[in-house]
C-alpha positions as CSV (number, residue, x, y, z in Angstrom):
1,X,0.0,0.0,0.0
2,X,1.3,3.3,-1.1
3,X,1.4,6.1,1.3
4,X,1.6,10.0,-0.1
5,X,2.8,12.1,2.7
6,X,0.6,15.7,2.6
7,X,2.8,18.7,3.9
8,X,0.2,20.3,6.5
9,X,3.1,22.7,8.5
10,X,4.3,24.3,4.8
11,X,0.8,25.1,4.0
12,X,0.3,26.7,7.0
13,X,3.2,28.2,7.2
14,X,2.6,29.7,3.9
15,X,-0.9,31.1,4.5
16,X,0.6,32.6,8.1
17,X,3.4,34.3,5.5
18,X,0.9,35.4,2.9
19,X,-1.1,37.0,5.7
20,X,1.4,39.0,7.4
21,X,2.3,40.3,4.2
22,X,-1.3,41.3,3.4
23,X,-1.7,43.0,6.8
24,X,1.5,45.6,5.9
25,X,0.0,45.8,2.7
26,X,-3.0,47.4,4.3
27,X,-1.1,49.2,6.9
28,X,0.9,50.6,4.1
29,X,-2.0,52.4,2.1
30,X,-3.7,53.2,5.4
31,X,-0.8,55.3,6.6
32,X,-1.0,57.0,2.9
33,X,-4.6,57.7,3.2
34,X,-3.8,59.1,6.8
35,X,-0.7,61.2,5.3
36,X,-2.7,62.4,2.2
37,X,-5.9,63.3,4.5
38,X,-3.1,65.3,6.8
39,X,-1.6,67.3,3.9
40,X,-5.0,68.3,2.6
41,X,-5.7,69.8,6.5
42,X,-2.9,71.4,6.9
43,X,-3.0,73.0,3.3
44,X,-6.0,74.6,4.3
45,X,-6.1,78.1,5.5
46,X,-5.8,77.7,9.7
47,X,-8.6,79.8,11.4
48,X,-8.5,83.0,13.7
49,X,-6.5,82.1,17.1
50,X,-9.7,81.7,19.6
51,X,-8.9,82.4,22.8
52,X,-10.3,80.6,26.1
53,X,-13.1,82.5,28.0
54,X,-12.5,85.0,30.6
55,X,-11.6,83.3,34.1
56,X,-13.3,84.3,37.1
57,X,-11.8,83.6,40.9
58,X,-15.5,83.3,41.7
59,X,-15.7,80.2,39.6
60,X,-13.2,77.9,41.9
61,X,-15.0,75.9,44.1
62,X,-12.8,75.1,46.9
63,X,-12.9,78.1,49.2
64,X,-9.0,77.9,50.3
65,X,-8.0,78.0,46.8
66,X,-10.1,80.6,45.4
67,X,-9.2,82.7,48.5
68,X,-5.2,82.1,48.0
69,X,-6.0,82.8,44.0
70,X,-7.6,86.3,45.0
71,X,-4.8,87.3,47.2
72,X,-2.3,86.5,44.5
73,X,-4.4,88.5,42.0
74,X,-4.3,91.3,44.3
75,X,-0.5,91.1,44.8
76,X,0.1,91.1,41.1
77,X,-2.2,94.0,40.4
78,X,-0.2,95.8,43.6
79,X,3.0,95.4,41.8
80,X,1.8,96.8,38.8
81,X,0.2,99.8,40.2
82,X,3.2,100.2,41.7
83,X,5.8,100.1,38.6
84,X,3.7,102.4,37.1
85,X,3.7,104.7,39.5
86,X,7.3,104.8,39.5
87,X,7.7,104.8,36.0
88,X,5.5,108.4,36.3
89,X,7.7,109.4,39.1
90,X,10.9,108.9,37.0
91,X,9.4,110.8,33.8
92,X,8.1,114.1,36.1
93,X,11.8,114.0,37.4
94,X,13.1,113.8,33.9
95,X,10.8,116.5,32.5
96,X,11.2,118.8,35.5
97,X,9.1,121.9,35.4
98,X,7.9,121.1,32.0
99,X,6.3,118.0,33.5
100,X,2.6,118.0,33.5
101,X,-0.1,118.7,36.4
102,X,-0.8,115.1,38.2
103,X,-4.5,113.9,37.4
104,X,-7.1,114.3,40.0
105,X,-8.0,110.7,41.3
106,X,-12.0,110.5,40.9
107,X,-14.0,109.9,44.4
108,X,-17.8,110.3,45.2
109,X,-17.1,113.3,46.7
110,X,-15.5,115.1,43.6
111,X,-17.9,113.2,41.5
112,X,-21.1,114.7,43.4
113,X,-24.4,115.2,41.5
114,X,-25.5,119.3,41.7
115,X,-27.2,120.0,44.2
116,X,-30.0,123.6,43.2
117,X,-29.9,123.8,47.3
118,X,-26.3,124.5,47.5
119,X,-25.5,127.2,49.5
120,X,-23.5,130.7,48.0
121,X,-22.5,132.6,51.9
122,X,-23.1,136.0,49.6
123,X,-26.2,135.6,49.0
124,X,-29.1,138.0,50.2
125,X,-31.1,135.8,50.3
126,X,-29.3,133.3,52.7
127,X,-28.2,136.4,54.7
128,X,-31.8,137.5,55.1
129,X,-33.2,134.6,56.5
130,X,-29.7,134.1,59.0
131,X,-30.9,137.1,60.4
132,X,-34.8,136.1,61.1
133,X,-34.7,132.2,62.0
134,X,-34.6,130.4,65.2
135,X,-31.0,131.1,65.9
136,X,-30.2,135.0,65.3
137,X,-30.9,135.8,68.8
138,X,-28.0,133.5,69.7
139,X,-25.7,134.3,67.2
140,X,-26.2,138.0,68.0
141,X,-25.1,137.4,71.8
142,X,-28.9,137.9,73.1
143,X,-28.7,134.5,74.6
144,X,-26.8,132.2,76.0
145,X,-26.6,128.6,75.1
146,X,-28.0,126.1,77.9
147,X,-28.5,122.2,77.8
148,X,-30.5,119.7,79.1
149,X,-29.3,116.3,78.6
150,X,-31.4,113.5,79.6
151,X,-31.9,109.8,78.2
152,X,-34.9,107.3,77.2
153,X,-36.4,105.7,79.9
154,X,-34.6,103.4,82.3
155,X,-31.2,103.9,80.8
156,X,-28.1,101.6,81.2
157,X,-25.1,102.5,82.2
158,X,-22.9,102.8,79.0
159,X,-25.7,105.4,78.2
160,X,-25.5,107.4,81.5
161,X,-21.4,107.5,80.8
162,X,-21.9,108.9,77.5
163,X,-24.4,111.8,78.3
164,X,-22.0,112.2,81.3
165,X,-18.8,112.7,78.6
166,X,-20.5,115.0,76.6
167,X,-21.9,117.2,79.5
168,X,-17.8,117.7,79.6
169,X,-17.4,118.7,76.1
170,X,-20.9,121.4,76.1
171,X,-20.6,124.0,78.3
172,X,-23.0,124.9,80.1
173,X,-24.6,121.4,80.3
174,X,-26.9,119.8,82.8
175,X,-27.6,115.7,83.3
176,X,-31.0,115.0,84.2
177,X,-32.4,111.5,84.8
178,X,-35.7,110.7,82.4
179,X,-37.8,109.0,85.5
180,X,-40.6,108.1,82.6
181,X,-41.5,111.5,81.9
182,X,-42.8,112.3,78.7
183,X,-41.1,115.0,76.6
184,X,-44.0,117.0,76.0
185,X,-43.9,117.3,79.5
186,X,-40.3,118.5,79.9
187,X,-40.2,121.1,77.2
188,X,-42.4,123.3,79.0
189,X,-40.6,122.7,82.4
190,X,-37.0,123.2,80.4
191,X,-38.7,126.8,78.4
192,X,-39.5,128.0,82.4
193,X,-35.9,127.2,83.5
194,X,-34.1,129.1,80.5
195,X,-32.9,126.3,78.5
196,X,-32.2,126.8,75.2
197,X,-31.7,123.0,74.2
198,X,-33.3,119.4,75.1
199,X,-30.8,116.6,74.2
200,X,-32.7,113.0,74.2
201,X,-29.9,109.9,73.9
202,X,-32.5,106.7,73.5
203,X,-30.7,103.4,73.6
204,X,-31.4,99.8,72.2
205,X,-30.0,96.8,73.7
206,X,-27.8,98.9,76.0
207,X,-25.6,100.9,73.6
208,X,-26.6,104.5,72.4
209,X,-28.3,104.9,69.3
210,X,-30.8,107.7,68.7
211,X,-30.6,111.1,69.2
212,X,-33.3,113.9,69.7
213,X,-32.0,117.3,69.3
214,X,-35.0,120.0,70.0
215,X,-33.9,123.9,69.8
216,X,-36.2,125.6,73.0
217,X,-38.6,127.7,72.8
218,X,-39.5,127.5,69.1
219,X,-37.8,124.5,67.8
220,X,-36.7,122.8,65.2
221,X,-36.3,119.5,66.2
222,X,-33.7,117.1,64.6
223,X,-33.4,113.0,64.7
224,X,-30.2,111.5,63.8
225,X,-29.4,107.9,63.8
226,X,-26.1,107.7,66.4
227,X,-23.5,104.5,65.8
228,X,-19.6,103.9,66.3
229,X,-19.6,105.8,70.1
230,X,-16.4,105.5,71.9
231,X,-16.3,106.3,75.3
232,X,-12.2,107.7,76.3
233,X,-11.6,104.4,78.3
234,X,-11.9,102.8,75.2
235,X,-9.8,105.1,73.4
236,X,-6.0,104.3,72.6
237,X,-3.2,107.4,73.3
238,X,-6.3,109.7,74.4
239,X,-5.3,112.9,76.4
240,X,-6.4,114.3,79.9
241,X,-9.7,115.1,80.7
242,X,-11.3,118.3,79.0
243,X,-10.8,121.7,80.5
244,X,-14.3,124.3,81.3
245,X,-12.5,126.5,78.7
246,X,-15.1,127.3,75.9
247,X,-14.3,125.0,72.5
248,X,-14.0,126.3,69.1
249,X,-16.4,124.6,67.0
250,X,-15.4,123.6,63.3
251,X,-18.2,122.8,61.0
252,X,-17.6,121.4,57.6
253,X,-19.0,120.6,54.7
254,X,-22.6,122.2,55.4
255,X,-23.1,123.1,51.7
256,X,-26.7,123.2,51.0
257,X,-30.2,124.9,52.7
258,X,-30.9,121.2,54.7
259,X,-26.8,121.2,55.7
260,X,-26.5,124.7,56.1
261,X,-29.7,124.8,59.0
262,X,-28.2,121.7,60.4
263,X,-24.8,123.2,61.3
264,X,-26.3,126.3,62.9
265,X,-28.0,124.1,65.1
266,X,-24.7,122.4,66.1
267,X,-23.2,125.9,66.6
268,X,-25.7,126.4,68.9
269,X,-24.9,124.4,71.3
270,X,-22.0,126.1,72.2
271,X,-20.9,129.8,73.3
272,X,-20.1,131.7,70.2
273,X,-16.7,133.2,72.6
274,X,-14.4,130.5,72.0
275,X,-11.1,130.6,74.9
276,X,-8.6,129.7,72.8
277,X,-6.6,129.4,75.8
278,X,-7.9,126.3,76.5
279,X,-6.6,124.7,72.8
280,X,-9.9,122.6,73.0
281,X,-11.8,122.4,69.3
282,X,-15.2,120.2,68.8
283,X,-15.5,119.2,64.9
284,X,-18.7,118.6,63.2
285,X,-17.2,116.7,59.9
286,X,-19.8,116.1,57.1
287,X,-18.6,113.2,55.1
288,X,-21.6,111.6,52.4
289,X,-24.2,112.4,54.6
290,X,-22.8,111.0,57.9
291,X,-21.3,113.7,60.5
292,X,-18.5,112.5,62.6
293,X,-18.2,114.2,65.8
294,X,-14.5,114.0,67.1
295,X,-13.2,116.6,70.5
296,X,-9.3,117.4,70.3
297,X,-6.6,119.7,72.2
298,X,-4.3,121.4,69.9
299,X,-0.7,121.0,71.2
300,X,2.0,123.1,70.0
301,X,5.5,121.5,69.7
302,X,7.5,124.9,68.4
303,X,6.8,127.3,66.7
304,X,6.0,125.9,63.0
305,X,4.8,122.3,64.3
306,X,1.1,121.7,65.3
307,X,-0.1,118.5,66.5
308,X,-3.8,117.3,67.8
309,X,-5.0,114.7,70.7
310,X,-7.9,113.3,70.4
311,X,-10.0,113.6,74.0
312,X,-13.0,112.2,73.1
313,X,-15.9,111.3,72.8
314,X,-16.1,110.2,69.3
315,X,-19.8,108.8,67.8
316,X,-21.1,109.4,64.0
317,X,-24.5,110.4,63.0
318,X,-27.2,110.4,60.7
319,X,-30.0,112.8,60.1
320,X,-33.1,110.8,59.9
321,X,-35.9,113.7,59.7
322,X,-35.9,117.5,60.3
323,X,-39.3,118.9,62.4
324,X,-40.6,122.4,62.5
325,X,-41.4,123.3,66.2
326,X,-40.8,121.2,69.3
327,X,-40.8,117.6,69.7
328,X,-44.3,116.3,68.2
329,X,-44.3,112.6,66.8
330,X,-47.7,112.6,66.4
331,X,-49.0,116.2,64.7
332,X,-45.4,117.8,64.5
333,X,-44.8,119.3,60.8
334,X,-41.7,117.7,58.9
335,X,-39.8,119.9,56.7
336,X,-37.3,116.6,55.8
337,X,-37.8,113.0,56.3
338,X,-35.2,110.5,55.1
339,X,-36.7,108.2,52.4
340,X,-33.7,105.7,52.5
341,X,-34.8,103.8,48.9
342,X,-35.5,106.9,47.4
343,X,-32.7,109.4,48.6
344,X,-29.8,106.6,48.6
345,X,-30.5,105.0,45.3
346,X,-27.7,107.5,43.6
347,X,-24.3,107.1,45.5
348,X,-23.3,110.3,44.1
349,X,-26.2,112.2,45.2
350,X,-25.8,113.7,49.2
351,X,-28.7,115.5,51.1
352,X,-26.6,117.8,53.3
């Protein structure tokens, strides 16, 4: 019997070769196909650079990193400020005389919205009804100033301690406990004993913050809102205790009718005979609507050096509403009322 012997591993072999060889083969044109399809994008014209959307520090979530982010923004925009500062500094010193005026930084205050109140001090007008309101009898020396301070009913102690300070810093001042009296009981009583002003400190959760100011016989009447009081204990590198000498009184930036009325109130309060001997000044600063009150001693070092210290105390108010007359909540005639929605909703806009 004749056996044929079949070669099975050659065949298989073979077909394994013939494989391989078709699997380059495809590999080959694919990587043509891939190189043509590449030359045809990159002949075509490239599009406008895009750039990535504006980054916000708000957008981090992680409250650690978006806070160490901001501060580094910050620092960056620091140093910039700063070199170009410098690099202004260098080119004024370079240009000498010929270098030109510095630019006027824009603040709310420069940036104020005209006011048709404002006042002009040369007008008739102005002068004319100086010389026929409530306070031309004082400012002509026919009367003396004379307080009355007293408080809201039941009044803590921080309360008493600050009608007590400022007692020191008015002349002529006299502490009187409330004892649940109504007001329109102790105008008349304060008209019969020659006072010329009722001061009402009312108080909310212990610390001062209202304040009633009501011109005797004939008014007006003033509210003002009263916040950021410091007593002199709390004070750092205060001076001694205030002196009887008479103050001078600076009032500042009264500029229209509603201002103008409210500083002669404030100068009011006080003898118009100022002792400068005493180097005592009270300062009524108006500043966007909020006066802050501060009491300092001049203190002269030679003979071209002045320095201040502060004596205190210091508080900041707010006028709330203006009333013709005495005190009257009920039937009292307002000649200004603070709408806070209305009159605050321009920053640049200021009522006194």
């Amino acid at each position: 019997m004749d056996i044929t012997e079949v070669p099975t591993n050659q065949s298989s072999k073979g077909k394994k070769k013939k494989n391989k060889k078709s699997v380059k083969a495809k590999t080959k044109v694919e990587n043509m196909e891939v190189e043509k399809e590449s030359s045809a994008v990159e002949k075509k014209p490239e599009p406008a650079a895009t750039f990535p959307p504006t980054f916000s520090v708000s957008e981090i979530k992680n409250k650690q990193r978006r806070h160490l982010m901001f501060m580094k923004f910050k620092q960056e925009k620091r140093k910039q400020k700063l070199q170009l500062r410098k690099k202004k500094r260098k080119e004024r010193e370079a240009l000498g005389d010929k270098a030109p005026p510095k630019e006027v930084p824009k603040t709310i205050e420069n940036q104020r919205v005209f006011d048709e109140t404002t006042v002009d001090p040369e007008d008739e007008e102005v002068a004319f009804d100086e010389g026929t309101d409530e306070f031309s009898a004082y400012f002509n020396g026919l009367t003396n100033p004379k307080v009355l301070i007293t408080t809201s009913d039941r009044p803590r102690g921080r309360t008493m301690k600050f009608c007590e300070q400022l007692a020191t810093v008015i002349p002529n001042a006299h502490v009187y406990y409330r004892r649940g009296l109504a007001l329109k009981r102790i105008i008349p009583q304060c008209v019969a004993r020659n006072f010329t002003y009722m001061m009402v400190i009312n108080e909310d959760r212990q610390v001062p913050n209202g304040l009633v100011l009501c011109h005797l016989p004939d008014g007006p009447t003033a509210h003002f809102k009263v916040s950021s009081v410091r007593l002199r204990k709390e004070m750092k590198r205060r001076g001694k205790d205030p002196t009887e000498h008479y103050p001078e009184v600076i009032l500042n930036n009264f500029s229209t009718r509603l201002g103008h009325s409210i500083g002669r109130l404030f100068a009011a309060l006080f003898p118009q005979n100022p002792q400068f001997v005493g180097r005592q000044v009270a300062t009524f600063h108006n500043q966007r609507d909020f006066i802050f009150f501060r009491f300092h001693r001049y203190i002269f070092k030679n003979e071209k050096k002045v320095g201040i210290q502060e004596l205190g105390p210091r508080f900041t108010l707010k006028l709330r509403s203006l009333q013709k007359g005495t005190f009257d909540s009920k039937y009292g005639e307002y000649e200004w009322v603070l709408k806070r929605h209305e009159m605050d909703a321009c920053r640049r806009k200021f009522q006194l």
